[in-house]
C-alpha positions in Angstrom: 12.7 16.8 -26.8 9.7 15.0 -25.0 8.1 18.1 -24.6 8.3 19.9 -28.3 7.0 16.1 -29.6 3.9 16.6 -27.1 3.2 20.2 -28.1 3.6 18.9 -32.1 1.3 15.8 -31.1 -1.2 18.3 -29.2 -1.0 20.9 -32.0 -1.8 18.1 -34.5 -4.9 17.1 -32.0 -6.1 20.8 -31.2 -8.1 21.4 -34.7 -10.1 17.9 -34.2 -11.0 19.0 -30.3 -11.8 22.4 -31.5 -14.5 20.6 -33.9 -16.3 19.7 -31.3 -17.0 23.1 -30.5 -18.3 24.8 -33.4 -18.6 28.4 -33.0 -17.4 29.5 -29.3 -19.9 32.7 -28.5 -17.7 35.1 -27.9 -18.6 35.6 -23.9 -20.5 33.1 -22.1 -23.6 34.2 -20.3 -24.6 32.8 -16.7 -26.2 29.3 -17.0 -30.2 29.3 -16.2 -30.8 28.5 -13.1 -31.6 24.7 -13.0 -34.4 23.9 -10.0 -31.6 22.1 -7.9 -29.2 24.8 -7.6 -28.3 26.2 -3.8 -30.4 29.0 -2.9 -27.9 30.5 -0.7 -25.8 31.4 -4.1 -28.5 32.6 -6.6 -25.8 33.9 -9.2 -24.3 30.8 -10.1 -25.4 27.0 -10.0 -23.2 24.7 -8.2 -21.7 27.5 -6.1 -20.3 27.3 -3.3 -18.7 24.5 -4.2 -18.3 21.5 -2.8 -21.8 21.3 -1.2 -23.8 19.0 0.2 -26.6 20.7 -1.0 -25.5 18.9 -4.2 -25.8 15.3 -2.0 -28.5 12.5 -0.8 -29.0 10.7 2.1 -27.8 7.1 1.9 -27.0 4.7 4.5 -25.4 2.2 2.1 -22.4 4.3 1.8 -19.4 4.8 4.9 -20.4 8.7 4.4 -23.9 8.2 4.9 -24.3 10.4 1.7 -24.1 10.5 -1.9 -23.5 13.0 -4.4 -26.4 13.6 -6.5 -25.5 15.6 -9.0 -28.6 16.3 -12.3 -27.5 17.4 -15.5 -29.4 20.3 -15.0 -27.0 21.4 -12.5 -23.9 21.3 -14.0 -22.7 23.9 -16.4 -23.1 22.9 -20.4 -20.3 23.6 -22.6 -20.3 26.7 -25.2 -21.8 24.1 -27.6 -24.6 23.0 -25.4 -23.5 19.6 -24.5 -24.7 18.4 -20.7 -22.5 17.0 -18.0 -23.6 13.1 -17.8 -23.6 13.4 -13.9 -23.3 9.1 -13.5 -19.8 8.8 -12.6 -19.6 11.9 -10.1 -22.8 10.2 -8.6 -20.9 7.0 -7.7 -19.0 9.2 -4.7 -19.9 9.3 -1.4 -18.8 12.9 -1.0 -16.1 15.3 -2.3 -12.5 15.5 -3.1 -10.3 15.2 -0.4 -8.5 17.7 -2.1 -11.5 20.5 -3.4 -10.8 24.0 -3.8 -13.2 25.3 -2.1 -15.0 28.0 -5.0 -17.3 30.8 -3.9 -17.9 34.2 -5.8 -18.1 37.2 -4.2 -18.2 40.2 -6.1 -16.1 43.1 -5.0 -14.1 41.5 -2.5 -10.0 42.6 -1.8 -8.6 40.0 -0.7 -5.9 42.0 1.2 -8.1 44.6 2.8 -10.2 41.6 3.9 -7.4 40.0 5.6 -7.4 36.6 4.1 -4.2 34.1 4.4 -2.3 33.9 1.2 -0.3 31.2 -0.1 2.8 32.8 1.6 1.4 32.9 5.0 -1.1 29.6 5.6 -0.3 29.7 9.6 -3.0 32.8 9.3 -6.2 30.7 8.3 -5.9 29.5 11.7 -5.9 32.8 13.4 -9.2 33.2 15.7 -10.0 36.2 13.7 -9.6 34.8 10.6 -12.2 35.7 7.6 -12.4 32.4 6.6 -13.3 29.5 8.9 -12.6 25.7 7.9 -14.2 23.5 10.5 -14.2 19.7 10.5 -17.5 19.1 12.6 -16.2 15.7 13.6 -13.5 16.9 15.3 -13.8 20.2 15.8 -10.1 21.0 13.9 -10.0 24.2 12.2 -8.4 23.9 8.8 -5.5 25.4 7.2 -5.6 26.9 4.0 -4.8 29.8 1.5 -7.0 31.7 -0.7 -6.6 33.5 -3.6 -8.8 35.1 -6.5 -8.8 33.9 -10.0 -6.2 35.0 -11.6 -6.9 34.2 -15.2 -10.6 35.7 -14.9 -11.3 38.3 -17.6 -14.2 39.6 -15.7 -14.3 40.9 -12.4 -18.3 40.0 -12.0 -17.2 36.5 -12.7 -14.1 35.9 -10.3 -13.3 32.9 -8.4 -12.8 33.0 -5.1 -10.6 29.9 -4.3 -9.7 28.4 -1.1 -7.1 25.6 -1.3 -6.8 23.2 1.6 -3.0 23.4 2.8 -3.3 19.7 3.5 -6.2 17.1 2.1 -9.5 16.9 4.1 -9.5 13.6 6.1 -11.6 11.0 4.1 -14.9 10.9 5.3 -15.1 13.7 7.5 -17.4 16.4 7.5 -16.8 20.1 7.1 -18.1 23.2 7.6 -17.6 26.4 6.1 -17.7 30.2 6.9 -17.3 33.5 5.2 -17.3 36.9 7.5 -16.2 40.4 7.3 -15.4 40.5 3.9 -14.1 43.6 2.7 -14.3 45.8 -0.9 -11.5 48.0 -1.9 -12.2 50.4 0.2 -12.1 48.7 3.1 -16.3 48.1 3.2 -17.6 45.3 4.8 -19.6 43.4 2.0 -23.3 42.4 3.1 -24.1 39.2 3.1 -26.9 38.3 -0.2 -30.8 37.9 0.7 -31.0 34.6 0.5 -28.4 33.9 3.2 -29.3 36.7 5.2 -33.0 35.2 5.3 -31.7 31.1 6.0 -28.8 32.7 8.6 -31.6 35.1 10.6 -34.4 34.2 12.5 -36.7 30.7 11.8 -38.7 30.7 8.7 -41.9 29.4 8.3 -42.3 25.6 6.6 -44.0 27.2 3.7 -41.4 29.7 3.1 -38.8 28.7 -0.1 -36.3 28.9 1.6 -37.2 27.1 4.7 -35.7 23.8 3.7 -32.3 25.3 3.2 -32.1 26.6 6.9 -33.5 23.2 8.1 -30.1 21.5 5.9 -28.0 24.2 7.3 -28.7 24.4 10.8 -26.4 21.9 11.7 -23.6 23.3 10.1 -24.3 27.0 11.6 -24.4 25.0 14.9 -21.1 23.8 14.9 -19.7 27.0 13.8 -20.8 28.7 16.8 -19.5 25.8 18.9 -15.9 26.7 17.2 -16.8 30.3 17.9 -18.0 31.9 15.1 -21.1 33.6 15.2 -23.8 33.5 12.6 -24.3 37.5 13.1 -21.8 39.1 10.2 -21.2 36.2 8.1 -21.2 36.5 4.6 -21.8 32.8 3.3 -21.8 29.6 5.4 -22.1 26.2 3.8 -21.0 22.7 4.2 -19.6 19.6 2.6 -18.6 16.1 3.0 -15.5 14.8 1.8 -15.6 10.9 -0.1 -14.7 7.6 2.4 -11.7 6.1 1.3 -13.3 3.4 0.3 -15.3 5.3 -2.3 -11.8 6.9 -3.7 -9.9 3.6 -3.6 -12.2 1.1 -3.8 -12.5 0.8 -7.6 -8.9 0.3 -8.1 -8.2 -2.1 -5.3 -11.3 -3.8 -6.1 -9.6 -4.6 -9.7 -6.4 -5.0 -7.9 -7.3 -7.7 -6.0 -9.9 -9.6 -8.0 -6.9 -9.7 -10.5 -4.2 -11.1 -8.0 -6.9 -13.6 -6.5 -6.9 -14.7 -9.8 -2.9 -15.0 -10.4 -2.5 -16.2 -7.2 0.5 -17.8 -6.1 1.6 -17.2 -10.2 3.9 -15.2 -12.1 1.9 -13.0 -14.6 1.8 -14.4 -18.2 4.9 -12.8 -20.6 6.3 -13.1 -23.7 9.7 -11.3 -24.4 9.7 -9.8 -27.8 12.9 -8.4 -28.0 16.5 -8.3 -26.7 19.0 -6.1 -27.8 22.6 -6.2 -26.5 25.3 -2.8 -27.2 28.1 -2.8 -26.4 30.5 -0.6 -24.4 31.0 1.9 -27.5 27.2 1.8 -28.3 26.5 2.2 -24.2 28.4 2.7 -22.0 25.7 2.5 -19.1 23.5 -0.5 -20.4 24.5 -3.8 -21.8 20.9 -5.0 -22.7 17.3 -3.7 -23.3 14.6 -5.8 -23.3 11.0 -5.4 -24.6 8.0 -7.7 -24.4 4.0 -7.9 -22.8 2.3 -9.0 -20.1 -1.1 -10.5 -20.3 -3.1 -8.6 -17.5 -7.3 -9.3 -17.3 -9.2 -6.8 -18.6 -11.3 -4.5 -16.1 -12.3 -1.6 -19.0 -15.7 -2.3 -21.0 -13.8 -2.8 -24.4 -11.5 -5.6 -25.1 -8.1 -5.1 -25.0 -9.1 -1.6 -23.4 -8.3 1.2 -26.3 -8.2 4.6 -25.7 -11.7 5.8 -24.5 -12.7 3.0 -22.6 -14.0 3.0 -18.5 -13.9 0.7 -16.1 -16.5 -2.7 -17.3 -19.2 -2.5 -14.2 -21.9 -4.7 -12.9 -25.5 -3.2 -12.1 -24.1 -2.2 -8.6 -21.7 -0.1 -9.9 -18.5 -2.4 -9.2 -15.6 -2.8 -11.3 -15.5 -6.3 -13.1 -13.6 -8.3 -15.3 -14.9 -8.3 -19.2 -15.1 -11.8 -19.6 -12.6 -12.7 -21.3 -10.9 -9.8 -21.8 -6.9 -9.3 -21.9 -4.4 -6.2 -21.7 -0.8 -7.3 -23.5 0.9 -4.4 -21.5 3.9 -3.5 -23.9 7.0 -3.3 -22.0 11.0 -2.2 -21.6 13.7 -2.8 -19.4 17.2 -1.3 -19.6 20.0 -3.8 -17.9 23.1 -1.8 -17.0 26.4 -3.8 -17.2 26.5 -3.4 -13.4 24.5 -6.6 -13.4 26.3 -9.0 -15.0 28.8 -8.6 -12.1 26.3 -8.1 -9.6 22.4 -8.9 -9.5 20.9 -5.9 -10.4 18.0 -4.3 -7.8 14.3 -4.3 -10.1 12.8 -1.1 -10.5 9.5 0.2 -12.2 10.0 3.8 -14.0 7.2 5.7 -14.1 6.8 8.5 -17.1 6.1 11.8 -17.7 2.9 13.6 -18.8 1.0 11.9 -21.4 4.2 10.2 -22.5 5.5 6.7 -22.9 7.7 3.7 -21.7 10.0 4.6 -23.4 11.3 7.3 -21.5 12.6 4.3 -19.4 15.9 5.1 -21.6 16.4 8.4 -20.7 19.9 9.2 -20.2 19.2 10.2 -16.3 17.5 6.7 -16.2 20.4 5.0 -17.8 23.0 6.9 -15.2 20.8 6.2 -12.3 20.5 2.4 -13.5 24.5 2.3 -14.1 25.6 4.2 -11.1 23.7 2.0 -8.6 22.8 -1.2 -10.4 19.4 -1.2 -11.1 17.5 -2.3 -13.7 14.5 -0.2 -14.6 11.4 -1.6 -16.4 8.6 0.7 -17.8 5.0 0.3 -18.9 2.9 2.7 -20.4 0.8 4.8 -17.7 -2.7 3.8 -20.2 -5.2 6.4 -19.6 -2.4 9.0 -19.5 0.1 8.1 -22.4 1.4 9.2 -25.4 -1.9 7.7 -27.2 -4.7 8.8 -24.7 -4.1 12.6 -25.7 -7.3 12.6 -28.2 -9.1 11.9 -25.2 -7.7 13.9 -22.6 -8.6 16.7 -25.2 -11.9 15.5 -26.3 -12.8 15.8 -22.4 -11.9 19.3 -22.1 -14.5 19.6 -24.8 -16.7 17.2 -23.6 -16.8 16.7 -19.6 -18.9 13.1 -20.2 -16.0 11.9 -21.7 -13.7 12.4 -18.7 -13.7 9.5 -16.9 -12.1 7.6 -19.0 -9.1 9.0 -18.3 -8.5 8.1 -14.8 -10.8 4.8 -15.3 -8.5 4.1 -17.6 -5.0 5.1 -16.0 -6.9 2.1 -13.2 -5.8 -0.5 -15.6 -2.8 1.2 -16.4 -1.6 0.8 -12.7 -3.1 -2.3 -12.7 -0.4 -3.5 -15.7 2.2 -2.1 -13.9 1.2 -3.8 -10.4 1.5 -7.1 -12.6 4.8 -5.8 -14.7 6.3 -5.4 -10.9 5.2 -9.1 -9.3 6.4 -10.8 -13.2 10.3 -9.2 -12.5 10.3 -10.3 -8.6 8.6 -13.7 -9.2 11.0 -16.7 -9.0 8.6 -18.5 -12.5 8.9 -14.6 -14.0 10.8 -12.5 -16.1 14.1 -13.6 -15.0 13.4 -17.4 -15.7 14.1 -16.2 -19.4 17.6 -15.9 -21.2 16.7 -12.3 -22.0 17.5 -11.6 -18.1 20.3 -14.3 -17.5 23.7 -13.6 -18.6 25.4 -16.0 -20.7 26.0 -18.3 -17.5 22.5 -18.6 -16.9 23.0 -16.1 -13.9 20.1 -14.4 -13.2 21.0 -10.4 -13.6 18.0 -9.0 -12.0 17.9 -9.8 -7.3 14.2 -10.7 -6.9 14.5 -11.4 -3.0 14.2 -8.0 -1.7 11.4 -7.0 -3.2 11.0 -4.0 -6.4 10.8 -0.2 -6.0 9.3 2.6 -8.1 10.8 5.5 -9.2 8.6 7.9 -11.2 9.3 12.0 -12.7 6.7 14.6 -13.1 3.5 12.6 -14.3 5.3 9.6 -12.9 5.3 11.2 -9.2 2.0 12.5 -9.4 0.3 9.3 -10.2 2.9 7.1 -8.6 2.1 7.7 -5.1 -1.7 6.2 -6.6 0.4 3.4 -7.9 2.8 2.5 -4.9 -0.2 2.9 -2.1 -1.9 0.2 -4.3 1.4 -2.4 -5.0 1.4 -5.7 -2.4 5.2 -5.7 -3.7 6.7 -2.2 -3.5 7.5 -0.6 -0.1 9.1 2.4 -1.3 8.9 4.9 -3.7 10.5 8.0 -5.0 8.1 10.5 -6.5 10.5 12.9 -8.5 9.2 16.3 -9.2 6.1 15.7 -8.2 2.5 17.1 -6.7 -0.8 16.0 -6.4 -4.5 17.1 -6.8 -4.7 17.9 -11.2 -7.3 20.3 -10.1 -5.1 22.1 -7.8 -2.0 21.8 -10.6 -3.4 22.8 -13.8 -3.5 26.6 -13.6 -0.2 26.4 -12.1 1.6 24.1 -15.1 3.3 25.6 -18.3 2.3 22.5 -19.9 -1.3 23.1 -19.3 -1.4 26.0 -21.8 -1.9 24.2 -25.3 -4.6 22.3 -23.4 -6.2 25.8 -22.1 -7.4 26.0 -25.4 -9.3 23.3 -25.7 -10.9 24.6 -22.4 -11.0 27.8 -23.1 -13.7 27.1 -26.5 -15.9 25.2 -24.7 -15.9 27.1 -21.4 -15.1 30.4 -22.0 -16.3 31.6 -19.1 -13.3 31.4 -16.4 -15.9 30.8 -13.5 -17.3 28.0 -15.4 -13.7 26.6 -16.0 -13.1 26.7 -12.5 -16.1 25.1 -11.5 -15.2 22.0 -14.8 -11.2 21.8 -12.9 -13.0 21.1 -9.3 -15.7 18.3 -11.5 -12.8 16.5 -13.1 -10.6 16.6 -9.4 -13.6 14.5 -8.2 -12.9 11.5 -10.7 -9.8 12.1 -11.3 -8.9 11.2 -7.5 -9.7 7.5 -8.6 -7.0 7.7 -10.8 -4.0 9.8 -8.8 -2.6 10.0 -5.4 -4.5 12.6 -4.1 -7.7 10.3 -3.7 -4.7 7.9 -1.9 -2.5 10.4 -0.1 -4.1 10.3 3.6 -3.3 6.5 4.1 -0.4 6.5 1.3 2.3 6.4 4.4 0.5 3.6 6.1 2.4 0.8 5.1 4.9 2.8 2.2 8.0 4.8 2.4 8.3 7.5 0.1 11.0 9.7 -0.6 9.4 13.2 -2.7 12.3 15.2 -4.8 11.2 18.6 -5.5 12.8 21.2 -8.1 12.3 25.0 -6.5 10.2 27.0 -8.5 8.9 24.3 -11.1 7.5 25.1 -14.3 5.7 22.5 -14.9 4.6 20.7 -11.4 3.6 23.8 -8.6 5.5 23.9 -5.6 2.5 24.3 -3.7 1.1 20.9 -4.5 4.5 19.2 -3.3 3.9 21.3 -0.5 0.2 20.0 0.2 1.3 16.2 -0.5 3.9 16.1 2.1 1.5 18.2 4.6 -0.8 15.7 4.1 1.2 12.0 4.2 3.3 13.4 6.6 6.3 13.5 4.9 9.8 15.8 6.7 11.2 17.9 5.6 15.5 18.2 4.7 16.7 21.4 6.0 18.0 23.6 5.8 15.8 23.4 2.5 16.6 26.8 1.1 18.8 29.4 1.5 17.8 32.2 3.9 15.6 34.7 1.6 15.0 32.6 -0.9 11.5 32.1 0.3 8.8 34.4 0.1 7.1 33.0 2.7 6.5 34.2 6.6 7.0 30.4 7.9 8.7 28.6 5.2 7.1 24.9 4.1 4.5 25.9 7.1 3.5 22.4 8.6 5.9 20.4 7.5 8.0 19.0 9.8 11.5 19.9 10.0 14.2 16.9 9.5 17.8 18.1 10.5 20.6 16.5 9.3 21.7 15.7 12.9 18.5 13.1 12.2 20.0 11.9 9.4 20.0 8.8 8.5 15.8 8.7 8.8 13.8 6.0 8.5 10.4 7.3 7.2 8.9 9.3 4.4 10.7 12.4 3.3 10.9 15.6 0.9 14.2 17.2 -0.3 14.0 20.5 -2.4 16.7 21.1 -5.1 17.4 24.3 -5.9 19.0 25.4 -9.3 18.7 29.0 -8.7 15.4 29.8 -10.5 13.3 32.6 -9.2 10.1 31.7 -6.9 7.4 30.9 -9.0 4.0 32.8 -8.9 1.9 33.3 -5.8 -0.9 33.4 -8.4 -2.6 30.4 -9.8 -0.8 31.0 -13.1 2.1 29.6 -14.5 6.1 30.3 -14.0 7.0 30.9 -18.4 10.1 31.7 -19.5 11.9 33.9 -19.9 10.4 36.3 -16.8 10.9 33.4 -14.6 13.9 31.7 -15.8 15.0 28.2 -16.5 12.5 25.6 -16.0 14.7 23.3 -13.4 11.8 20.5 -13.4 14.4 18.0 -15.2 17.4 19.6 -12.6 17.0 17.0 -9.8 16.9 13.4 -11.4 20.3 14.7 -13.4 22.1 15.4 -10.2 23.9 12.2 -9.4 23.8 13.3 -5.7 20.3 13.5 -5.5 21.0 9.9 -7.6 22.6 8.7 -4.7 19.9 9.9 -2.3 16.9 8.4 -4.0 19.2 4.8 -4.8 20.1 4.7 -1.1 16.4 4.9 0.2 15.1 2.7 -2.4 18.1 0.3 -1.1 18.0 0.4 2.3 14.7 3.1 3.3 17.1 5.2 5.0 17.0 8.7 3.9 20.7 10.2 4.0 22.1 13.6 3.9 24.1 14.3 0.2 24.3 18.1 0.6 26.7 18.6 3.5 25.7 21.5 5.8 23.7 23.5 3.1 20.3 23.3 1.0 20.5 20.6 -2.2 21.6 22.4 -5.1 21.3 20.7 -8.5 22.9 22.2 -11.9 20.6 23.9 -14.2 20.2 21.3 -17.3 19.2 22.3 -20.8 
């Protein structure tokens, strides 16, 4: 139901976005060539992407560089609007997470030898056609590459290279292209300009002699790690963003805001309290609504749709004076509780949706099975009323910042939702959480966990990496990186139109997806994923061949925070892949019970989703089984035993988790 109310909500949304657009050309040609565009890729500005040819020196930053992206150099949507380059120019490099985009006309991807999704352990072959390097430590990189599938026109095909886990923050990274090969089986020369920076030492007055001057280095190190400059197609290099430039505005609001609570419970007011009974519920004996006052960190009061984070003249998140969020909220109290304390839970929604799907009947069985009681804010930024927005930024890049800026605050309100249930002066110092006794029904000495689905896992990780009171976390059917995800989700499709009027050109749109990843990091755990595991447990719960989340995102997140793996995770065959969940460390259930960070995969029997970045749709590939695993009470008992205790248990026996196909 959630879904065919967002696709009504969308549909009603789609004819305003489109307005902003008036008259889509029919095809898009290439964007002129702005003075700052890379040389070494004369067909398209911005390519290869990410660059640092796109960056600045500047010692203020832990990279030592900036990105320094003009207007000019970004690509204008179908209407002629410009890129306003000011929040992308805050970073001190890329995307842990970039897909690496490069265009090379002609190539076969096969004949060329190039690791696919299904067999990452051959990036890493000495041989290998593509070489990710990080400089600083002389790593090779895993990855898989594919080619655009959604282009329309060959000339203008992506060539993507997805990391198979994030960069490291801060690091630097070099890049090579060799023996590329056309369909029949030609080695594809390399273009002038690179052939003249990668050859012998140009002149100073030459054009292109201060690209071989930024490049050198990078060619260096590449021939330290073995690969020659003679043969290569393309070489290039980037820097990925410190952590402290894809954290620091959200902790910086984080903890200006809890300097100012200090040893307080957040302000609330309890608005509601409704009490069924066992006829009405079965599960849950009491919901409660109400708000909590959280200060203001977005340049609007109160923080409406559209708004970005409030900054001084250096950039840095701050409070609008005076400003206040009332963070609407619910809580669903299962009768558990008023026999036993009940353990405190955030929920965390689904895509673009609202609190409350805090009452969902898998919620309400998870709350009644194992005595929690779940409380839900809305995700702000990405909720049910942000979707003008979100779709006014597919027509408008300026505009997308405030969505992540904005989903900031939102995990700010629920950083403050979590400290008002576990606070001895909070939520449960009012009748609405006592029972008639005056018992309280919620425990508040052991702390408060998170469990978030689909939307909910993808931004929760963000979410629990930045909570002083949750220590674990379970991120149900969940990914990371929405630059990575998009392509691959069913639900991106209504929103592909909005994208596809104003950028019709598919190189463009993949050029827009990697732009947004950038901010959007801010705002979702891929910007927080190398250091998420730190000082967090989390527990990921993955449906097999997705719909709506990609597989190969779960895959990347657990790579990347170093999550285990349950096996035996699939039955033999199931996967398409050489090494199945390549990199991912193996947990057996002789390990079991395991204290740590771990991903179980629940299989309901649908077939393996695409090795394209396009989406699984029904009917070719079956039932969607993205709601399968949260409506399995065992994988119910797993998650409430690791939220319990942090001890990851074994509920399939001797076999890979199965879960019943839901409708």
């Amino acid at each position: 139901m959630r879904h065919r109310l967002l696709h009504g909500l969308l549909a009603a949304a789609l004819g305003a976005a489109a307005a902003l657009v008036p008259n889509p050309p029919t095809a898009q040609a290439s964007a002129p060539h702005a003075t700052g565009c890379d040389p070494l890729a004369p067909v398209e500005c911005l390519l290869p992407f990410p660059n640092d040819w796109y960056t600045r020196s500047d010692p203020a930053t832990d990279t030592g560089r900036r990105v320094a992206f003009d207007a000019a150099d970004l690509p204008r949507t179908a209407a002629g609007l410009p890129i306003d380059p000011t929040a992308w120019n805050r970073s001190d490099g890329f995307s842990p997470g970039s897909t690496l985009i490069a265009q090379v006309p002609g190539i076969d991807l096969s004949k060329t030898g190039a690791a696919p999704l299904t067999d990452i352990g051959r990036s890493l072959a000495a041989d290998a056609p593509v070489v990710l390097l990080d400089t600083d430590t002389g790593e090779r990189w895993p990855y898989w590459a594919e080619l655009d599938a959604n282009a329309t026109d060959p000339a203008r095909q992506a060539l993507l290279i997805h990391p198979a886990r994030n960069f490291r923050d801060g690091h630097h990274y070099a890049v090579a292209l060799r023996g590329l090969k056309d369909g029949a089986g030609h080695t594809i020369p390399a273009a002038a300009p690179f052939a003249a920076v990668a050859g012998r030492t140009l002149a100073h007055d030459d054009p292109l002699y201060a690209r071989q001057h930024r490049l050198g280095p990078a060619l260096k190190a590449l021939r330290r790690a073995k690969v020659r400059t003679e043969g290569l197609y393309l070489a290039w290099d980037f820097t990925v963003a410190s952590t402290r430039s894809l954290t620091g505005d959200l902790f910086t609001i984080r903890d200006d805001a809890f300097r100012r609570l200090g040893d307080r419970s957040p302000t609330f007011a309890v608005t509601g309290v409704t009490d069924f009974t066992a006829e009405q519920d079965p599960r849950i004996a009491r919901e409660v609504t109400g708000e909590i006052s959280v200060p203001g960190y977005l340049n609007l009061p109160g923080g409406p749709p559209g708004s970005v984070l409030n900054r001084g003249r250096d950039g840095t998140p701050q409070r609008l004076p005076l400003s206040t969020v009332r963070a609407a909220f619910r809580c669903e109290i299962p009768r558990s509780a008023f026999r036993t304390p009940s353990h405190p839970s955030l929920y965390g929604h689904g895509l673009l949706g609202r609190r409350s799907e805090v009452g969902a009947s898998n919620v309400k069985a998870m709350a009644a099975e194992h005595n929690f009681t779940f409380c839900a804010t809305d995700w702000i930024g990405m909720a049910q009323e942000d979707i003008p927005v979100v779709l006014g930024a597919l027509a408008d890049p300026t505009l997308f910042p405030a969505v992540p800026e904005r989903s900031e605050q939102g995990m700010l309100n629920a950083l403050f939702l979590a400290r008002a249930l576990i606070h001895t002066d909070g939520l449960t110092t009012d009748a609405a959480f006592r029972d008639d006794r005056g018992n309280p029904l919620v425990d508040v000495r052991h702390g408060i966990a998170y469990d978030g689905n689909s939307q909910g896992g993808i931004l929760g990780g963000a979410l629990v990496a930045a909570s002083p009171d949750i220590r674990r976390g379970v991120l149900g059917v969940t990914g990371m990186n929405y630059g990575l995800l998009l392509n691959r989700s069913a639900d991106f499709a209504p929103f592909q139109q909005v994208l596809d009027l104003s950028y019709p050109d598919k190189l463009h749109q993949q050029i827009v997806l990697q732009l947004f990843q950038m901010v959007w990091d801010r705002g979702e755990t891929d910007g927080y994923a190398s250091h998420l595991t730190d000082h967090h447990q989390v527990l990921m719960h993955i449906a097999y061949g997705d719909h709506q989340v990609a597989n190969a995102a779960a895959d990347v997140e657990a790579r990347t925070i170093g999550a285990r793996l349950l096996t035996p995770a699939l039955a033999a065959g199931r996967s398409p892949d050489t090494v199945p969940y390549w990199g991912i460390r193996p947990l057996t259930r002789s390990q079991l019970p395991y204290r740590g960070s771990a991903m179980t995969v629940w299989d309901s029997g649908t077939p393996t989703p695409p090795l394209t970045n396009t989406p699984p749709e029904e009917p070719q590939y079956g039932h969607d089984p993205h709601s399968d695993p949260r409506n399995s009470s065992a994988a119910r008992q797993q998650k409430a035993t690791f939220l319990t205790t942090g001890r990851v248990i074994n509920v399939c026996g001797n076999s890979p988790c199965t879960a019943t196909p839901t409708s």
